[in-house]
N, C-alpha and C positions, 0 to 999 in steps of 0.2 A: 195648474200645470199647463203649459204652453201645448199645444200640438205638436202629437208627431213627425216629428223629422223623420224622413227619408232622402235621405242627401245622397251628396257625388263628391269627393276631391278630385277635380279636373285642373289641379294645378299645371298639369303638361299641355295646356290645351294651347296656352301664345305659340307655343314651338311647331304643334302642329300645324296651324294657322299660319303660320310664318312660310311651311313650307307648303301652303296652298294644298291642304288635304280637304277632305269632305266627306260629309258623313249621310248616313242613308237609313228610313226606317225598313221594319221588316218587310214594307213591302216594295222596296227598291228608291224612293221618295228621297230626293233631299233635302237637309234639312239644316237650318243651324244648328251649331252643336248644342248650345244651351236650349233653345227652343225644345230641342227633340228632347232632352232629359224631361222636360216639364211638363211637354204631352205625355210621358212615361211616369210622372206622380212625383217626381223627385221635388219638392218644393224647397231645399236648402242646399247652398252649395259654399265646399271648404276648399279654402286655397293656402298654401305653405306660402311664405316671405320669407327668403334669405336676407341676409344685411347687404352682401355687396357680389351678385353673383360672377361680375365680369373677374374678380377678384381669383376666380378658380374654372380653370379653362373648360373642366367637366360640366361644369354649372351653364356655358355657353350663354351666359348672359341673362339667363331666363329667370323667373321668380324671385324679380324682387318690385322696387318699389312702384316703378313704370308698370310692369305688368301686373302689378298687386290695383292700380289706381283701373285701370283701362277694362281689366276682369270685372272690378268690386263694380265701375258703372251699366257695365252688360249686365251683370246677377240685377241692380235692382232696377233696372229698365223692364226684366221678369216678373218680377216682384215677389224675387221670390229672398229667402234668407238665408244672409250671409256669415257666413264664417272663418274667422281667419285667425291661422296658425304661426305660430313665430317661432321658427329654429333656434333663432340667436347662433346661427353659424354664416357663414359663403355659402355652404352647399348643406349634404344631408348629417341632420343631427337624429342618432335614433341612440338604443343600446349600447354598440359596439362604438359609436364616434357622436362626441360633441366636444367640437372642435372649436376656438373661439372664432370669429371673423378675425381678419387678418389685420385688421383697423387698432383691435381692443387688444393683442396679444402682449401686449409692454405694459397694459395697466394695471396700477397696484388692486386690491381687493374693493377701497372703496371709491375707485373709479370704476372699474369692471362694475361696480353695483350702479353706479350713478350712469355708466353707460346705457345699463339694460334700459333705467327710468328713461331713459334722454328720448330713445331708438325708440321705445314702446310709443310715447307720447307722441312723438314728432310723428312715427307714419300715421299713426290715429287721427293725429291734426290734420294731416292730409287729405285722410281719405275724407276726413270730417267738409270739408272746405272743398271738396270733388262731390258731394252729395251720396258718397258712397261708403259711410259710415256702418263695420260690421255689425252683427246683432249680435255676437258669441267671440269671445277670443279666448283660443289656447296657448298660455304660459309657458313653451318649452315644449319639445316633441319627444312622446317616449323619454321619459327622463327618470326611467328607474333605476338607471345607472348613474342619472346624477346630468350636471350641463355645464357646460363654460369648466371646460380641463384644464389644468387641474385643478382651479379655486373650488368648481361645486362639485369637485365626483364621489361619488358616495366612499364611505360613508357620511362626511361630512354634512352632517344634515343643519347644521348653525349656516355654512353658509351658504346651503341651497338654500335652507329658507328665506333668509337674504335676501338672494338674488330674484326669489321667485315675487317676494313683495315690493319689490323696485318694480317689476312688471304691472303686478295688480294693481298697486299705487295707480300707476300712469294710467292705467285702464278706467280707474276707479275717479281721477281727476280730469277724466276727459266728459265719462258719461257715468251715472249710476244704472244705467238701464242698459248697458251692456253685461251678457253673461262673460263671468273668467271661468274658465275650465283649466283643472291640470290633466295630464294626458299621460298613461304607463300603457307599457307594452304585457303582455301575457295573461292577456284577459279571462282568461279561464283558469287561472290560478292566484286565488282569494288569498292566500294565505304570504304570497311575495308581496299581494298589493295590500294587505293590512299591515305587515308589517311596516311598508315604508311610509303609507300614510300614517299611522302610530306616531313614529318617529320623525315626521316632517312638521307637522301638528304641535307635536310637544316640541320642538327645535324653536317654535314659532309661528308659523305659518299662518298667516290672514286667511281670512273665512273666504271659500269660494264659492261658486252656486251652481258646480256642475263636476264631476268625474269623466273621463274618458277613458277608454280602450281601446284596445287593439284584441283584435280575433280573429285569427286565422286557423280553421281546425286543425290544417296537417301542422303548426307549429306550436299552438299554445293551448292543449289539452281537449275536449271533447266537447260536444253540444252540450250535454248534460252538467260540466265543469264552467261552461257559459253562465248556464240558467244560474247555477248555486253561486256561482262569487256576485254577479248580479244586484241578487236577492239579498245576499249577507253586506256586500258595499254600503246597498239604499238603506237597511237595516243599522249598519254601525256608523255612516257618516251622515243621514238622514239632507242627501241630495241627490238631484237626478244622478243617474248613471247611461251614456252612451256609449254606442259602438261606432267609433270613432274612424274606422279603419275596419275594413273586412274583404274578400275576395274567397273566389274558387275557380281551379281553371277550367277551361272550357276544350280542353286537348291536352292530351301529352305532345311533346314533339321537340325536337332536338335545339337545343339553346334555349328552352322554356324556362321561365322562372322555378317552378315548379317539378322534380321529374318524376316516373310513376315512384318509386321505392318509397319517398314522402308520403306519397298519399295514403296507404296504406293504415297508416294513421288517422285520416282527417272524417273519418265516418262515414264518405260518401266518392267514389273514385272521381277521376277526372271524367267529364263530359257537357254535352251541353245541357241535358235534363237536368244533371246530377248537380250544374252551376245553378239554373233557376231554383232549384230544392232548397241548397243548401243556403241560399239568401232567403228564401222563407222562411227558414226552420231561424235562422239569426235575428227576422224580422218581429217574427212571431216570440221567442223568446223574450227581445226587448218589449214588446208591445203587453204580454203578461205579467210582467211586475207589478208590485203590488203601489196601490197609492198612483197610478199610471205613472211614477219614477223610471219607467224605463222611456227614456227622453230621445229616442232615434236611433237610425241605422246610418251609417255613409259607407258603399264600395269605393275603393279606392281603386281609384284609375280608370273609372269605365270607360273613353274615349280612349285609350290608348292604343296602338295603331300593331299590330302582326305582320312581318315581312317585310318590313319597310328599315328595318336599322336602328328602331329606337331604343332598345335594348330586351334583356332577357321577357320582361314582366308585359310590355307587348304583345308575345308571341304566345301566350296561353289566358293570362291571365283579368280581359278586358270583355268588357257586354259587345263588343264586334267583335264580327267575324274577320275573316284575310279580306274580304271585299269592304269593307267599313259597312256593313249592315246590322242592324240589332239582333240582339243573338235574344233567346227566349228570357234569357232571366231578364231584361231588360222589362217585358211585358209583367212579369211575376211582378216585379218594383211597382211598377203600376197598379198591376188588379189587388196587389194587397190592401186591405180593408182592418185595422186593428181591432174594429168591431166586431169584426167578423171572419175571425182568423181561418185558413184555407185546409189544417191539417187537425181533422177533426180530437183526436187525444196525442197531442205533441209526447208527451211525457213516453209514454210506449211507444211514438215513432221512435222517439232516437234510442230507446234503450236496442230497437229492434238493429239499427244500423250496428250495431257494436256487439251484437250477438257472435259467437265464435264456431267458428267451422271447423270442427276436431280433424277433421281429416287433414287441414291446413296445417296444423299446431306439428313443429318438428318433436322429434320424440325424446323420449328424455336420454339427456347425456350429452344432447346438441347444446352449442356455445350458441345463447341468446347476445350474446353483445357484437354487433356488426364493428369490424376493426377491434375486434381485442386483441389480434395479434400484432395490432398495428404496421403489417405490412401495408398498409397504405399510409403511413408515416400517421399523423394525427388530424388525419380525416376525421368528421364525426367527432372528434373529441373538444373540449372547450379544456383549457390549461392556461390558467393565471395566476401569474407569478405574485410578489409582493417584496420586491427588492430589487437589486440588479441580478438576475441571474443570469444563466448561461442554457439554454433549450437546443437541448437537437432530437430533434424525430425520422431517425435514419436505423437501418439497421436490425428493423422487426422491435424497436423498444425506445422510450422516452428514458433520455441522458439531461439531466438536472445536474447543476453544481452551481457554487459562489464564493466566492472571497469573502462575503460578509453575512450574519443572520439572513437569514430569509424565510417565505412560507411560499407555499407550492397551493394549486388547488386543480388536480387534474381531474375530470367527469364526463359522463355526458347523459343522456336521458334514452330509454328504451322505454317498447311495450312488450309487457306479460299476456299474453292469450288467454293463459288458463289458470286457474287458482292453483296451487300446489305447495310441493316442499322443494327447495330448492338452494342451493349452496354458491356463495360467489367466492372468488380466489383468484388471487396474482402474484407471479413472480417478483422478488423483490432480490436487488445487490445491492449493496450502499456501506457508507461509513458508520459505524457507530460511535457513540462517545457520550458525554454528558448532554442531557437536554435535548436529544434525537428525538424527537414525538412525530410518529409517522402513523396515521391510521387507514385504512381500508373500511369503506360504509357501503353501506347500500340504505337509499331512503325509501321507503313509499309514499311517495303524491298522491294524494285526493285533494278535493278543493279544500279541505279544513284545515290541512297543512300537512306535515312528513310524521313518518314512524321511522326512527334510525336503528339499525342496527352499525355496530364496526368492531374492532380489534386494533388494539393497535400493534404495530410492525414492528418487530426490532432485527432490526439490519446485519445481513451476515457480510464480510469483504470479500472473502474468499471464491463464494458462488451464489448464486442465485436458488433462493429458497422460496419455494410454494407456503403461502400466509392465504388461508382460510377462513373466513365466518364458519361459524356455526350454523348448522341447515334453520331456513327458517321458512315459515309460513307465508304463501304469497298471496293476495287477491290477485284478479285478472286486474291491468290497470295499466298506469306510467310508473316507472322509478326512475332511481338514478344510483348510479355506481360510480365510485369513486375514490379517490386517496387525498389527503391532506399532507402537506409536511409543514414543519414549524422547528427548524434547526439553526444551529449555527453553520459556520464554514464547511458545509460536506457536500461529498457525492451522491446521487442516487442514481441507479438504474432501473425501468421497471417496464415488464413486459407481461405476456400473456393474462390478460384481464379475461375470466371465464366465469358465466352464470348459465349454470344446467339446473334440468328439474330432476331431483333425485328419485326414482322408482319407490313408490310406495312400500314400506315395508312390511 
């Protein structure tokens, strides 16, 4: 096993530098940006490649292959190792968008394949021929939804696999001694990332020699939901697993990526203590795996600049401070020792952070679901169609229809406090007819995967009817509430989404 990585993606650093910023240690000192990470322990650094950023005006020209060649020769004039990621978009590829560059959008399936081979190898020849050849590359960012829309979006997993081995290919014909890694987002929930590796695997997929993730507490489950997918990854795909991606902010404050209501979830509030904590507790997790399989940390963004216009994630979310000085977890990144980890029984720290304060816990009969009334139109909610439909979130309730078959999948994920008994329920108006299959669930998430309960709905025209689960038994935890529909030609209406804990009987 290689040593641990403790990295940085400081992909936004040309643009800083462009605009003549400058960065400062704790103790007012200036410093080169990358110097100063290295004096702080960071000995690997990740950088994103766009295909053609001038190509999308947000992108402002930055991360691609010029600043991909000019960074890779800074990183190893450090000596330190490098990393480097590939959208395969202009701009940002995550979840919610993998858009193709604008180059490839006309190509049939196996030119789009022979594209990815072409794009991989050529900047690798590059960099190769600059002296600046990475040691790690990842295949596709976040691609649990899938990449290059519509040819690879999930479920399609024949031609993501595809697409993903024209990568590797290229990677694999340049150098055998570079690591390929694939990279998914919601690293604390094992059971989204078995499933897709299962089935990208069996689709095809060439042997890699690295996992990635993404973890962010306030978004993708809890320290503890860390540790255990981890463990179960290294265990079921028997390769390193990294934290490929992590942050905690370091303030609340108005345009912050981050705002407090989030954090409430993430184990630890926003602060600057609470930022150095919570990169230990990430650090230390990876560093305990078993087989030393846990292969590294990277915060993303540490250099990123507060008050100055670079956008939301800026402004809370970065190891400086408003004055560009290193803020403590900065130091934390440093004095960590995976020898000799800092938080004597981790295991009882974090349970301790997630400990419930009854007095906190609303009382039963209160609506756990924020926006169930959906007076904030569909805030908080995630709603994906699967057809052409027709969506409006006006009016205190979600209006669905279509001219043709379709499926609906409206949701979103809450936290339970306290264990209990507790009943979910929503209004329902809609069409009924043959093959109307409308249900109402609720799951429980743990890292091992969901416990479903649902009903399904059958549609009144006339008015809107309250549709009920059954009370059922809660652990304190994450879930998720929601409806399915899978119809022909109809309407639906659906309002007041409500989960209370019912009084003991």
């Amino acid at each position: 096993m290689k040593n641990f990585l403790k990295g940085a993606d400081i992909s936004s650093l040309p643009e800083y530098l462009a605009a003549n910023e400058v960065f400062f240690d704790e103790q007012g000192k200036q410093m080169e940006p990358i110097a100063l990470l290295a004096a702080h322990g960071v000995n690997s650094i990740r950088l994103r490649i766009w295909n053609d950023p001038t190509a999308v005006p947000e992108a402002r020209g930055f991360c691609g292959l010029s600043d991909t060649i000019a960074m890779g020769k800074r990183i190893k004039a450090h000596n330190l190792h490098f990393f480097l990621d590939f959208h395969y978009s202009d701009f940002w590829a995550d979840p919610a968008r993998q858009r193709k560059p604008r180059a490839w959008e006309n190509l049939s399936f196996p030119e789009l394949t022979q594209a990815v081979y072409d794009f991989t190898h050529d900047v690798l020849s590059r960099l190769r021929e600059e002296g600046c050849l990475p040691d790690m590359v990842q295949i596709g960012n976040e691609i649990r939804s899938g990449l290059l829309f519509p040819d690879g979006a999930y479920p399609q997993y024949s031609n993501i696999a595809t697409l993903l081995n024209a990568g590797i290919r290229a990677v694999r014909d340049i150098s055998p001694d570079i690591d390929v890694m694939i990279h998914l987002d919601q690293g604390g929930r094992f059971y989204y990332l078995r499933d897709w590796f299962d089935a990208v695997f069996a689709a095809g997929l060439d042997p890699i020699d690295a996992i990635g993730i993404s973890f962010y507490s306030f978004w993708h489950g809890t320290f503890m939901d860390l540790r255990d997918s981890m463990r179960q990854l290294i265990e079921r795909y028997k390769v390193p697993v990294y934290v490929v991606e992590t942050a905690h902010p370091w303030r609340i404050c108005d345009g912050g990526q981050v705002p407090e209501e989030i954090m409430r979830n993430a184990g630890l509030p926003a602060g600057i203590e609470e930022q150095a904590k919570s990169l230990q507790i990430v650090l230390q997790i990876a560093a305990s795996m078993p087989d030393h399989m846990g292969g590294g940390v990277y915060y993303w963004e540490p250099l990123c600049l507060a008050d100055r216009g670079y956008g939301t994630w800026g402004e809370n979310m970065s190891l400086m401070d408003r004055d560009c000085k290193a803020l403590p977890a900065l130091a934390a990144l440093r004095d960590f020792d995976p020898e000799h980890p800092p938080i004597p029984d981790l295991d009882a720290y974090i349970e301790s952070l997630y400990a419930v304060d009854e007095a906190q816990i609303p009382p039963a009969g209160t609506n756990l679901i924020p926006n169930g009334d959906f007076s904030a139109g569909g805030e908080g909610w995630w709603i994906e169609p699967d057809g052409d439909v027709t969506i409006k979130t006006d009016n205190n309730e979600v209006y669905v229809s279509s001219v043709q078959n379709y499926k609906l999948h409206l949701y979103r994920d809450i936290h339970v406090d306290r264990a209990g008994r507790y009943k979910l329920s929503v209004d329902y108006r809609g069409t009924n007819t043959t093959n109307v299959k409308i249900f109402l669930y609720l799951s429980v998430i743990t890292c091992n995967g969901e416990t479903s309960y649902s009903r399904q709905i059958y549609p009144a025209d006339v008015s809107f009817v309250t549709n009920e689960l059954e009370t059922v038994e809660l652990p304190a935890g994450q879930i998720r509430v929601g409806l399915t529909m899978d119809t022909p030609p109809v309407f639906g209406r659906i309002k007041n989404f409500r989960l209370v804990e019912v009084e003991p009987e």
